[in-house]
N, C-alpha and C positions, 0 to 999 in steps of 0.2 A: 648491572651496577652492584658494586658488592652493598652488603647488609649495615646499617648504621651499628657505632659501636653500643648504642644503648640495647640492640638487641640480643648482640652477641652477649654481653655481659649477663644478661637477665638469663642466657642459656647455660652460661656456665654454670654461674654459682648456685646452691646448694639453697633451697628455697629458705631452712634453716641459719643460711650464716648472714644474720644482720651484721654484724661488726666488719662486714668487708668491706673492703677499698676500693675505689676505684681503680681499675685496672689500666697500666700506662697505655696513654695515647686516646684514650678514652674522650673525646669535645665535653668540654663543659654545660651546654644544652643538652646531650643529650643521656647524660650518666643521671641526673635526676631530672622530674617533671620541672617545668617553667614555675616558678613563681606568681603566684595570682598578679592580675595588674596592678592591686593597690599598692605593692611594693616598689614599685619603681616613681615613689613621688620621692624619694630621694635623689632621681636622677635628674640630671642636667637640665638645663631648659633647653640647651642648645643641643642635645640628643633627644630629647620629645623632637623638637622644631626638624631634625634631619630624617625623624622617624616618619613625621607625618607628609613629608617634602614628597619621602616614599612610601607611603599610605602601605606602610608598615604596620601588619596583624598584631593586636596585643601579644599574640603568645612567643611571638619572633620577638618582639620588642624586650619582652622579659628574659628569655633565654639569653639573648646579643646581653645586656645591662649587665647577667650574670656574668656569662664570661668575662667581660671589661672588665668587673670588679676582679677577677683572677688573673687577668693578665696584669694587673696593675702591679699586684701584691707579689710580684714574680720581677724580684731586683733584674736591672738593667735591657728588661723590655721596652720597656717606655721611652727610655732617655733618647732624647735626637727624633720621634714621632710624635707628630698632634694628636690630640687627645680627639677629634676630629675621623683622623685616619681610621685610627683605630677602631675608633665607633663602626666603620664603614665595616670594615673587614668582620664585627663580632656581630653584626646586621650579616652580611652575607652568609657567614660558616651557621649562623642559626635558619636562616632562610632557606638555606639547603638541605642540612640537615633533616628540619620539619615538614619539607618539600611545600612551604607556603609561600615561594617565590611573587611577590608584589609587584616586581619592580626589572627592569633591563640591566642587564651589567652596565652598558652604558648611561643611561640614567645615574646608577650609584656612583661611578667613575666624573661622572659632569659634578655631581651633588660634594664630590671630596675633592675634585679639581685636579685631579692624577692621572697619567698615565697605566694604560694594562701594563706596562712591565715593573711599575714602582707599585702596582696594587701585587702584582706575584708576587715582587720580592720580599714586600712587607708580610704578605700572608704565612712566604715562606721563612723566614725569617722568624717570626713566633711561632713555629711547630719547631724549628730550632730547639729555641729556647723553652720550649714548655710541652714540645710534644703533643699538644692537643687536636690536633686537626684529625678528623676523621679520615676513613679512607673513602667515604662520598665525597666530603669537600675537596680533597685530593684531585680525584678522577675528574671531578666539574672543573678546577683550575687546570688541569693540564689539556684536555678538552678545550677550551678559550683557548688556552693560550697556543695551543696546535693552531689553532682559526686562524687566532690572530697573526700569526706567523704565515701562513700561507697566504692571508689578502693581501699584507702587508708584502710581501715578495712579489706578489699576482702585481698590485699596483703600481711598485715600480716600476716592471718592466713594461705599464700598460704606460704610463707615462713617457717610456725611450720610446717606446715603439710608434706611440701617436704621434711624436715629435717628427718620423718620418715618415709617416703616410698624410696628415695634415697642414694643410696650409696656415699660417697664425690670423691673416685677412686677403677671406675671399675678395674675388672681384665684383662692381657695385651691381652684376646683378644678381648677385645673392647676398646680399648684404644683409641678410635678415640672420645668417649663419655664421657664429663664428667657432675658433678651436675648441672656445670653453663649454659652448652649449655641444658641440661633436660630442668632447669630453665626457661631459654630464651625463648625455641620455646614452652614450655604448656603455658608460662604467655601471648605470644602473640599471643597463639591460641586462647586463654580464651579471652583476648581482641575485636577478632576478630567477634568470636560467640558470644559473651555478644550485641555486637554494631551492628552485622547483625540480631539477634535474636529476642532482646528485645527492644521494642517500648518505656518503661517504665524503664529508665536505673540507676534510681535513686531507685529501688527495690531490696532490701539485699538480699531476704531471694528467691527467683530464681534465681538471678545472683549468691548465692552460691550455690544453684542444682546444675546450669551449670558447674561450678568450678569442681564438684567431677564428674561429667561428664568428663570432660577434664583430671580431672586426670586420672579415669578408662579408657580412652583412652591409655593416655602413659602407663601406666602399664602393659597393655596387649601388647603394641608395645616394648615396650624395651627386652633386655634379660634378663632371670633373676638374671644374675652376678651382674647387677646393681642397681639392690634392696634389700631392707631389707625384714626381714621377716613381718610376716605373706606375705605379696606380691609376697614376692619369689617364696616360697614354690608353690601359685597359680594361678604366671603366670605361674611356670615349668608344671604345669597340664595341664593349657590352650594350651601348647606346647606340649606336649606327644600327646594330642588328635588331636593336627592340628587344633585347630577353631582358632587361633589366626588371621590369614588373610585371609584365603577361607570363614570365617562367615561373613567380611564385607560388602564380596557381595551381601550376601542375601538379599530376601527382608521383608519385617516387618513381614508379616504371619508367615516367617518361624521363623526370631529369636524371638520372641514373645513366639512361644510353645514351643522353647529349654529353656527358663527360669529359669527349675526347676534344670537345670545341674549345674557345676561346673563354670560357664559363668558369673552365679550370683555373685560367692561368691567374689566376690572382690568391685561389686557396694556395696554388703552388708556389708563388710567390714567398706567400707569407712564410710556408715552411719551409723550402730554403732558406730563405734568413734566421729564422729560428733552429734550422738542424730538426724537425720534426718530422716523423714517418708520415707522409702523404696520406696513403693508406687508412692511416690509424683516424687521421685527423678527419678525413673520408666519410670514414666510417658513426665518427661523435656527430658528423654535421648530418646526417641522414637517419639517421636511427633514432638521435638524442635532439638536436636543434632543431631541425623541422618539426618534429610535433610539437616543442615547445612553444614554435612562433605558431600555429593553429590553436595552440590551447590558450595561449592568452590572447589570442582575436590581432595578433599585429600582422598577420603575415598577409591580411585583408585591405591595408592602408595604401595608399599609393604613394605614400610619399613617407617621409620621417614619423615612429610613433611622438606623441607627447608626453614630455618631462612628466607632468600631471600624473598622467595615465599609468606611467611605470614605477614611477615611487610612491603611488598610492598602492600601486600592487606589492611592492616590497616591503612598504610599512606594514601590511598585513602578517607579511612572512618574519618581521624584524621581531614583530611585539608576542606573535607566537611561539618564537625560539627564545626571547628575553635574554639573548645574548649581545653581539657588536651592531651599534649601526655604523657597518661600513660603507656606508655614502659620505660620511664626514670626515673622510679620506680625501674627499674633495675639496673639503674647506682646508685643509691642514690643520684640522682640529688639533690642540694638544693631547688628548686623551688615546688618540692614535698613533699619536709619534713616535717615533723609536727612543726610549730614551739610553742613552749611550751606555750610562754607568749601570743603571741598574737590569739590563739587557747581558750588560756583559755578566755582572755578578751572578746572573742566573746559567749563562751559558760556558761559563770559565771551569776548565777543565786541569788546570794545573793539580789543585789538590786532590785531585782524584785519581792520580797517577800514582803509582808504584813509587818508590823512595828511588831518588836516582836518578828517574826517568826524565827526560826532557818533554817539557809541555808542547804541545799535539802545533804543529803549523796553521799559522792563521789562513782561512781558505779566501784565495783571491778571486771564485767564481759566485757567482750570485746564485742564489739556489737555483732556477730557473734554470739559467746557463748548466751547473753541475748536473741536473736532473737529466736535460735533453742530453750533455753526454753521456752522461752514465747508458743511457739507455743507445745510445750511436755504438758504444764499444758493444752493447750486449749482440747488436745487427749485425755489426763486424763480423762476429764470429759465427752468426746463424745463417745471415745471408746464403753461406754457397752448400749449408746443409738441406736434408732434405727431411721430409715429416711422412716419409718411410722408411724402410729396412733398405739398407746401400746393398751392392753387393757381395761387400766382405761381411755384412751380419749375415747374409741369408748364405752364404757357405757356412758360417759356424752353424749355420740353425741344421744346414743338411747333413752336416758331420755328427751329430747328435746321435746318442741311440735311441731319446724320442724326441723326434723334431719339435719344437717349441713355438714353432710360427706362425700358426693358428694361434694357438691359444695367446700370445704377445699379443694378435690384431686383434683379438677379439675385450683382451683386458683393455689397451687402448683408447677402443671405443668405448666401452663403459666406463672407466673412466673421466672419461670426457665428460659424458652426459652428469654423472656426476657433478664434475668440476662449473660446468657451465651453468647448473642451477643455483648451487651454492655460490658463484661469486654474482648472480644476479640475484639473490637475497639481501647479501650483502651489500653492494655498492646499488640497489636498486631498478627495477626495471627501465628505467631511462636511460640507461648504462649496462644492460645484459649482453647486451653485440658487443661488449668489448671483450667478453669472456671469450668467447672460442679463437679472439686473436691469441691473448693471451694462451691460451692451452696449446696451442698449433706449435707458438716458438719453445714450448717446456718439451713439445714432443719432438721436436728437431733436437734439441738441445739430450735428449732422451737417449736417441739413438744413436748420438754423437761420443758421447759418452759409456755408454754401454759397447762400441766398439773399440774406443779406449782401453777400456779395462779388457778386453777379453785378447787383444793383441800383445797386452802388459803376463795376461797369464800364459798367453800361449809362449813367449821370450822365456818366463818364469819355468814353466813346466814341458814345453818343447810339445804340446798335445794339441789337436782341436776339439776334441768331444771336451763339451762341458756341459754335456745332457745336466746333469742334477741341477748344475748352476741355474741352466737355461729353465728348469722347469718347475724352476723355486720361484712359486707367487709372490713373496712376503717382498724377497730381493728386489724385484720388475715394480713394486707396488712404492717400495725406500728410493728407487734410482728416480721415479717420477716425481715422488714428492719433492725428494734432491731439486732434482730439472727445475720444476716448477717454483719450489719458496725463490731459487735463482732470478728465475721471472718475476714473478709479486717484487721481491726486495728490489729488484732493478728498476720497476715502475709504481712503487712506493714508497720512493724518495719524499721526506717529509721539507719544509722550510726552512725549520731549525738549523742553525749553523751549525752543528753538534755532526756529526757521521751518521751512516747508515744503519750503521750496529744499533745505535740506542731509539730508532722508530720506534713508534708504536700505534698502528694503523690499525684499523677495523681488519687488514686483512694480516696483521702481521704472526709470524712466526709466534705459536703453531697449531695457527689456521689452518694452514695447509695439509697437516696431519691428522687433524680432526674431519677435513672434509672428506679425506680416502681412507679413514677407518684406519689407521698405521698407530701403531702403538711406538711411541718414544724410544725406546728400548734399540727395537729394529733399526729406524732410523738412525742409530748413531752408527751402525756398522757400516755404513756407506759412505760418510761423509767424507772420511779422513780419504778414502782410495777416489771418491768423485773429485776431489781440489787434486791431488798426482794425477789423474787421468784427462784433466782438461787445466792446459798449463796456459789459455789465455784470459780466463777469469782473473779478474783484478785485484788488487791489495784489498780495496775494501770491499770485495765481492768475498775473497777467503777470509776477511775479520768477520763478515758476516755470518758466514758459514761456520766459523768458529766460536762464534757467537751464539748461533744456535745449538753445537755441540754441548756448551757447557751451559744451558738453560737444560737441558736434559740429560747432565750428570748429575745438578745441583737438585734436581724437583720431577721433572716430566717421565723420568726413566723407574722415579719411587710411588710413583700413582696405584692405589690400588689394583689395578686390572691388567700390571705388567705381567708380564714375564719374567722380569726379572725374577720376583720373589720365587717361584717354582725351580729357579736355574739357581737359585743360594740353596734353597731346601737340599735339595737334589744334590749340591755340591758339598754342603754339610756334613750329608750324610755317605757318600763316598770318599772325601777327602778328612773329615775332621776338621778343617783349620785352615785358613788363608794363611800364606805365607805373610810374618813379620815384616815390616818396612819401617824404616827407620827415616829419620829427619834428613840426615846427609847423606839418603840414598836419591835425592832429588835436587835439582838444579832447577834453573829460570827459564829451563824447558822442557817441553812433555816428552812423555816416556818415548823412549825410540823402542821398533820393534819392527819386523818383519811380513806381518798378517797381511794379506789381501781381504777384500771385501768376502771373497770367495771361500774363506777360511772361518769367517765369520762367522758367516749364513748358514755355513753346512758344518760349521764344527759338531758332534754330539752332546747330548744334552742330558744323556744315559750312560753307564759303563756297557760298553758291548760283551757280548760272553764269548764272541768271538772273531777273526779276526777279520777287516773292515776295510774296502775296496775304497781307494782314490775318493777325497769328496768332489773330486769336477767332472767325475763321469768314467774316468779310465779305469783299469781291474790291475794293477796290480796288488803283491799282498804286501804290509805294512808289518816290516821288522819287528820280532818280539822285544827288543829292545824298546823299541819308540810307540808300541800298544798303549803303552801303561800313561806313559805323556802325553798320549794325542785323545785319552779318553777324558779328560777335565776339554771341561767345555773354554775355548779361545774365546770367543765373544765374554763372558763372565769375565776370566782373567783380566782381558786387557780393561774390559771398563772399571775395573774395581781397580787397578792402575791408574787411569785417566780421572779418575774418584778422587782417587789418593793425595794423585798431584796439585789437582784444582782444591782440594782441601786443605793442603799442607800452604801454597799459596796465600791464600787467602788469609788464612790464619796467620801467615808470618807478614803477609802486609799488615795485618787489624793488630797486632803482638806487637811490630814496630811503634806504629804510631801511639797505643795503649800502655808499653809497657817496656819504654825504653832501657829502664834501666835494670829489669827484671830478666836479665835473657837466663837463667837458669831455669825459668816459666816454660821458657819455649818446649823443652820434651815431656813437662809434664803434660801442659795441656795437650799438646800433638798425642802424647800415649793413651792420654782421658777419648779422646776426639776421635783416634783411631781405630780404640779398642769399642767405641759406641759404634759407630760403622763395620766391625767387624761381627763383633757378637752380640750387639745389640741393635743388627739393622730394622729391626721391624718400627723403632721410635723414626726411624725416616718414612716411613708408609704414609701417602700422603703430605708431606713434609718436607722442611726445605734445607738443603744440606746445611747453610750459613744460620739457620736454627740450634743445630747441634752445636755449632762452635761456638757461638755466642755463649751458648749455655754452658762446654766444655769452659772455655775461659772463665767464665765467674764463678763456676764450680772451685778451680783450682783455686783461685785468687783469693775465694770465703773463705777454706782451708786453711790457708796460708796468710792467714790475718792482712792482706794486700787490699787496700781501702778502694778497689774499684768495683763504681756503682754500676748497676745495668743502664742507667740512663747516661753516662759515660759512655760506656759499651755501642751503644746504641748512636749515640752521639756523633761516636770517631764513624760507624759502620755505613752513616749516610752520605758517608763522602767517597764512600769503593762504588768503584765505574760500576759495581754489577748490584746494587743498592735497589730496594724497590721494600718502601715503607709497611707495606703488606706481609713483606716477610720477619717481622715483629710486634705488627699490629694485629694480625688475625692469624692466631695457629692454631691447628687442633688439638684439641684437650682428648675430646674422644668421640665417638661416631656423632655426627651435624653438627657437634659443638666445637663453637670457636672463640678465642679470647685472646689477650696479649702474650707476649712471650717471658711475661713476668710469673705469667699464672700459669702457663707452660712447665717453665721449669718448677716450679713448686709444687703442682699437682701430678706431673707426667714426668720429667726430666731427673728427679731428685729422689722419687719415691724408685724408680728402676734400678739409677744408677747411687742410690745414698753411699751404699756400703765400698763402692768400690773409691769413690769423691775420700770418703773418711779417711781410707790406707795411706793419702796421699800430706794428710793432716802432721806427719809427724817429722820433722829434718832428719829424725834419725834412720829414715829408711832409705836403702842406701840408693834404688834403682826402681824402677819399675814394679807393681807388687803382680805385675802379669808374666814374668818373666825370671823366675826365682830358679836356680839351679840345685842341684844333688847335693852341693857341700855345702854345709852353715854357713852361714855370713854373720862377718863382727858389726854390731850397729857401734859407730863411730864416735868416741866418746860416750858409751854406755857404758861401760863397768863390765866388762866379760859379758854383754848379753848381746845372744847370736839369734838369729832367724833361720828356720830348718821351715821345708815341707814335710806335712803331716805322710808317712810315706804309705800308710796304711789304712784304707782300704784301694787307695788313689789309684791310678798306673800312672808310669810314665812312659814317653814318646821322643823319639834324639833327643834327650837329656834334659826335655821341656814339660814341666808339670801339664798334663791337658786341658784345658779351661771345659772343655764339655765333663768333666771327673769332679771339679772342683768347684763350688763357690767360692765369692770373694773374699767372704769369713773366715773359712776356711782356712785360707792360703798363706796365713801367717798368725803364729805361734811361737810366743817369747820365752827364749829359754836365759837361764843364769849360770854361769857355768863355775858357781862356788857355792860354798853352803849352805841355804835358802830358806828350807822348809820340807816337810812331807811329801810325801808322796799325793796324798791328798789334796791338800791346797794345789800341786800342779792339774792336776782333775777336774776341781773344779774351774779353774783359768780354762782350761780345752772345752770344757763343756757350756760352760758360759759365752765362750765367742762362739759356737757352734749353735746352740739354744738361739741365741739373736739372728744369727744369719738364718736357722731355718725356722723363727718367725716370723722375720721378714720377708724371705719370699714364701711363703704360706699365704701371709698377707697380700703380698702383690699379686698370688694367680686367684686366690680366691675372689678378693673386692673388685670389681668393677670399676666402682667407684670410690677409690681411697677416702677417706677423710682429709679432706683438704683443710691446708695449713693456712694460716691466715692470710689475704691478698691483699698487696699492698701496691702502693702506686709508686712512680720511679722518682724516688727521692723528694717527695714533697711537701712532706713531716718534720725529714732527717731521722724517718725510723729505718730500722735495718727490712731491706725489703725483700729476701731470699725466701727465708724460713718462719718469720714472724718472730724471731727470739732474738737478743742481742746479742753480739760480738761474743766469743770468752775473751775473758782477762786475760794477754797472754798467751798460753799455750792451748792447745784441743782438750776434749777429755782424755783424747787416746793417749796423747803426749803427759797429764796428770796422772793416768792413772799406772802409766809407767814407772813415775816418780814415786810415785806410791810403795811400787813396789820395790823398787832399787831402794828406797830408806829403810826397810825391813832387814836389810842384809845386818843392818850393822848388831841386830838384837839377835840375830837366829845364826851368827856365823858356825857354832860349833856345830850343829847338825847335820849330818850326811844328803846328801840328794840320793834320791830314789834311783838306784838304779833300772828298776822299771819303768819308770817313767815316761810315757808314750810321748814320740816325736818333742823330745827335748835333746837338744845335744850339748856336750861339754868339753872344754876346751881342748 
């Protein structure tokens, strides 16, 4: 669980700077100590009496009071909420925060008389408005509310389902049974075994295994007066023969080989009806359910456990999770209920769509329902594959000029072993047998695919050797990972009516890449040619997929210990320069291009000295024409392509909704944003692409006297589908230190890019200050004063100043092109912006630690929160100090300009 913001803060700042602010997003508990108790005898009587209701710790007590008084004093929070509610919710976000939890989510939900989805929305709703939630309190609410979505799903359909295996009144000789008591004691067995079982409790699609589990339980315990057919009919069977209670005792070996009896037909039952893998369901009831009914003593009863027995055991397990009791699902508690409006407000996705776009179709399957298909279509397609090499892979492997097909089976297996410990870490040992199902179908799905693609290159390039390909580990190691998130996301369907794309599960994306040691980078080479190679993966199988591409353009592919960065260095330094990309080189879809996986993988990552055989195995030689082009690395390329677009995107959605009326904005910030990712990629090392833009936009907008605040910024940014509070709440400052992204740009963001942010400070420059040409430019309404590059000591490159030649300072130099002054006075102008730029970066490589600027919190003053200083009046300095000079003409006109005058031109 990430770190509270009181500690981040305490790392950042500078043990020296008292007068700092708290940093946005920062909880109010936890940015100062609590207030001793005696301070809170100004509080309520009716906030003591809710305190003590939930024997609530003084020092939550004083925290939770603090906050309230902050959220009060923050217009239009309050209005239309009890003073009540609120209490509730500034009791919790303190209680978790100080991890001195008193009290059951439920308990505080009974105590405010609310529903969990009107206590989210409220929670959610003042971090809205005030930004203060932590990102523990964060993770704890979506956490529940994950739970609560999955019982809440689980329940309903346990409710259809009972309705058809249950009778409502038996006949009078069991009349001691009816549906409710059935009801009662299977939902709180189910309960039981879900919470002792599953490690991973927020997983739909096992914890409904379990479910039919528990029902084939009662079915075969009840008489069959009390069922409906088909059940009837074959518990009365189960009964003629006697296995009904003498089977329970056995042990696995034996009921294992009765299988093929009449013993079956009832788990089979249930999963035909429900569309559930026999198999799978098999497998949960023997590995996972039987030991469960040993461990709590019931599978020793001869007849039904008691209610007593079972919810005395889950109240144990209720009170030590201190989260839902869902057994009051049974009463139709209200605090469990679905509440319609503010359920939808949480799950509505209109405004988080792209301008234009039409809001997402309401889903008419129950999650349950969507879950079991999703995972029927995933069968569809594995069913008639096989979990070895077919015969068309094992020709490519012999056509090799080194067979690959050892070593394939042998990564395989390890692999496996791998996978299969790590997801029984995860989802825990009561649930480990489910891994190697799980890996079995990612290894079908493996080779199913991997013959895809090699059919696709052999059309492409008319060859079968594709030794190199074949005997590239990294590839074999991406196409598994591929396979397998495929698997996991298929049977990691969460409850939420929300898609697949936006899960978020213990095992989600990218688990899977951290379990096999694959570095992000790698990973994206495969993706695009794995969804063309397997054309029956679904819509929301390739959103997901596409989903996971761009979590590893934006963050996962800038991680310290890529690759990437060696493949920029490397390309820096033989190329100089990424090509320029401009705004309306991109459209509302990504880059098209030609590459195969196979071009990816094997592109070079070195200039060769010489000339360089096929990369899929074949020898011919490579035209001196196409040498020179095929030695920039194609993986680099295309992703700083795929970069570009998803950056340019994003920005023009956040640019819309921020800045509607500002579209002259659009290129600057795009040229600020671009040229940060170009020449200044290393501020992404560990960091989050929508960091940079955030920061690009307020950069410009402060320049450009444009009144938008970061908590605006911030504001509009929580509403983009790819939004996650953390990528403004915790960013690194510098090596373990983390803070907001207030403090971000002002210590990290501002101090790298200051000089280049200023260039942009002035109307009168006409274009880009990255992108200056040979011939002077007239600044537009200046009075004859032109812009030249300095041409001496610099070089130039096709007709484009080099940015590795020049500093930002540098790069522009204001000439007059009438009478002026001396020679002199232009001297010192050149030397003075020249002097500043190279103390400024003196200063940035030398300090470590800049001297940070004052921190300020996101608008909560009404101070200016950028830089610590106010607004200028007006124009910039740079834009003053022009003026400055242009008024001088009128006193010095008779005097000649120098004609030596370095890098000044005239008209």
């Amino acid at each position: 669980m990430a770190p509270t913001r009181a500690s981040r803060k305490a790392e950042a700042a500078p043990a020296s700077q008292s007068d700092s602010q708290e940093p946005a997003g920062a909880s109010a508990q936890s940015a100062t100590p609590p207030p001793p108790p005696d301070r809170l005898a100004c509080a309520e009587t009716d906030f003591v009496a809710l305190c003590d209701a939930l024997q609530v710790l003084d020092s939550v007590r004083a925290a939770a009071w603090m906050a309230f008084e902050k959220v009060i004093s923050v217009d239009g929070v309050v209005e239309g909420h009890l003073k009540k509610e609120l209490w509730g919710i500034c009791l919790f976000t303190a209680a978790v925060d100080l991890d001195e939890m008193t009290f059951t989510f439920t308990e505080l939900l009974k105590c405010l008389n609310i529903s969990v989805c009107k206590f989210v929305y409220l929670i959610k709703e003042i971090d809205v408005n005030m930004d203060t939630i932590s990102t523990k309190v964060d993770s704890t609410i979506s956490r529940l509310k994950k739970k609560y979505d999955v019982l809440f799903a689980l329940y309903q359909k346990f409710e259809r389902t009972c309705e058809l295996i249950y009778v409502d009144q038996p006949s009078d000789q069991t009349s001691e049974l009816n549906s409710s008591l059935v009801l009662k004691l299977c939902w709180i067995m189910f309960l039981l075994a879900k919470g002792k079982i599953l490690q991973m409790e927020d997983d739909l699609v096992i914890s409904f295994q379990l479910l039919l589990c528990v029902l084939d339980y009662f079915i075969k315990q009840l008489p069959p007066a009390a069922l409906k057919e088909p059940y009837k009919s074959m518990n009365a069977m189960l009964a003629n023969g006697s296995t009904r209670t003498c089977r329970r005792g056995q042990n696995r070996s034996v009921r294992t080989s009765k299988q093929t009896d009449t013993e079956i037909k009832v788990i089979e039952e249930l999963c035909k009806e429900h569309e559930c893998n026999l198999d799978e369901v098999k497998n949960v009831y023997f590995t996972s359910f039987i030991p469960f009914l040993n461990s709590v003593g019931v599978a020793a009863f001869s007849g039904l456990p008691e209610v007593e027995t079972l919810s005395s055991k889950y109240e144990e397990l209720y009170l030590k999770n201190k989260d839902i009791d869902a057994r009051l699902f049974l009463e139709k508690d209200e605090t469990l209920q679905y509440d319609h409006m503010e359920c939808m407000q949480l799950e509505r996705t209109p405004t988080r769509n792209n301008p234009g776009e039409d809001p997402p179709a309401v889903l008419l399957q129950t999650p349950v329902r969507a879950a079991m298909n999703t995972i029927q279509q995933l069968m569809m397609i594995l069913n008639c594959a096989s979990d070895k090499p077919s015969d068309n892979l094992i020709f490519y492997f012999n056509s090799c000029t080194v067979n690959p097909m050892q070593d394939i089976l042998k990564r395989v297996e390890n692999l496996g072993c791998v996978f299969k410990d790590k997801f029984a870490e995860a989802v825990g040992q009561g649930c480990a047998e489910i891994g190697p199902h799980r890996y079995q179908l990612g290894v079908r799905l493996y080779y199913r695919v991997m013959e895809s693609i090699l059919k696709s290159e052999e059309k492409r390039l008319s060859v079968h050797n594709f030794s190199k390909l074949l005997n590239n580990n990294i590839f074999h190691t991406s196409l598994m990972a591929c396979s397998l998130e495929v698997v996991m996301a298929t049977y990691g369907r969460t409850a939420s009516q929300s898609d697949i794309v936006n899960m978020e599960t213990v095992l989600s994306f990218p688990w899977i890449i951290n379990v096999l040691d694959l570095k992000a980078f790698d990973l994206y080479k495969v993706i695009e040619s794995f969804i063309k190679a397997e054309p029956s993966l679904t819509k929301e199988m390739i959103k997901h997929l596409e989903y996971c591409e761009h979590r590893v353009l934006e963050s996962l592919a800038w991680q310290s210990d890529s690759p990437l960065f060696e493949l920029i260095k490397q390309a820096k330094g033989r190329d100089g320069q990424a090509d320029q990309l401009e705004p309306n080189s991109y459209s509302t879809q990504p880059p098209q291009h030609n590459h195969t996986a196979a071009d990816l993988y094997l592109s070079p990552t070195k200039s060769p000295k010489k000339k360089v055989s096929s990369t899929l195995g074949c020898s011919p030689l490579i035209p001196d024409n196409q040498l020179l082009k095929l030695q920039k690395s194609t993986s680099l390329s295309l992703f700083y392509k795929k970069v570009y677009w998803l950056a340019y995107m994003r920005l023009n959605n956040l640019r819309s909704r921020l800045l509607p009326d500002h579209l002259e904005l659009e290129h600057l910030i795009w040229t600020l944003f671009h040229h940060t990712l170009q020449n200044e990629y290393e501020l992404m090392r560990d960091r989050h692409l929508d960091q940079i833009m955030m920061c690009s936009m307020y950069g410009i907008c402060k320049v450009k006297n444009i009144d938008l605040r970061f908590k605006t910024i911030v504001t509009a940014y929580k509403e983009l589908n790819n939004a996650n509070q953390e990528t403004f709440k915790r960013v690194l400052i510098r090596e373990g230190k983390y803070d907001s992204i207030i403090v971000f740009y002002n210590l990290v963001f501002m101090q790298r890019l200051k000089t280049n942010i200023l260039q942009y400070a002035s109307n009168r420059i006409p274009q880009s200050p990255y992108k200056f040409s040979n011939s002077p430019l007239r600044v537009p309404a200046g009075n004859n004063i032109y812009i030249s590059p300095l041409k001496s000591p610099y070089k130039f490159s096709e007709g484009l100043l080099s940015p590795t030649k020049m500093t930002p300072g540098s790069r522009i130099l204001v000439s007059i092109g009438e009478s002026f002054g001396t020679s002199e006075k232009f001297q010192k102008i050149n030397q003075m912006v020249c002097n500043s730029d190279r103390i400024q970066k003196r200063g940035a490589e030398v300090s470590t630690a800049p001297k940070p600027l004052k921190r300020l919190r996101f608008d909560m003053e009404g101070q200016d929160e950028a830089d610590g200083r106010d607004h200028l009046s007006g124009e910039s300095k740079f834009q003053q100090k022009l003026a400055e000079m242009t008024s001088t003409r009128t006193r010095i006109q008779n005097q000649k300009l120098n004609d030596g005058v370095d890098a000044l031109t005239e008209k």
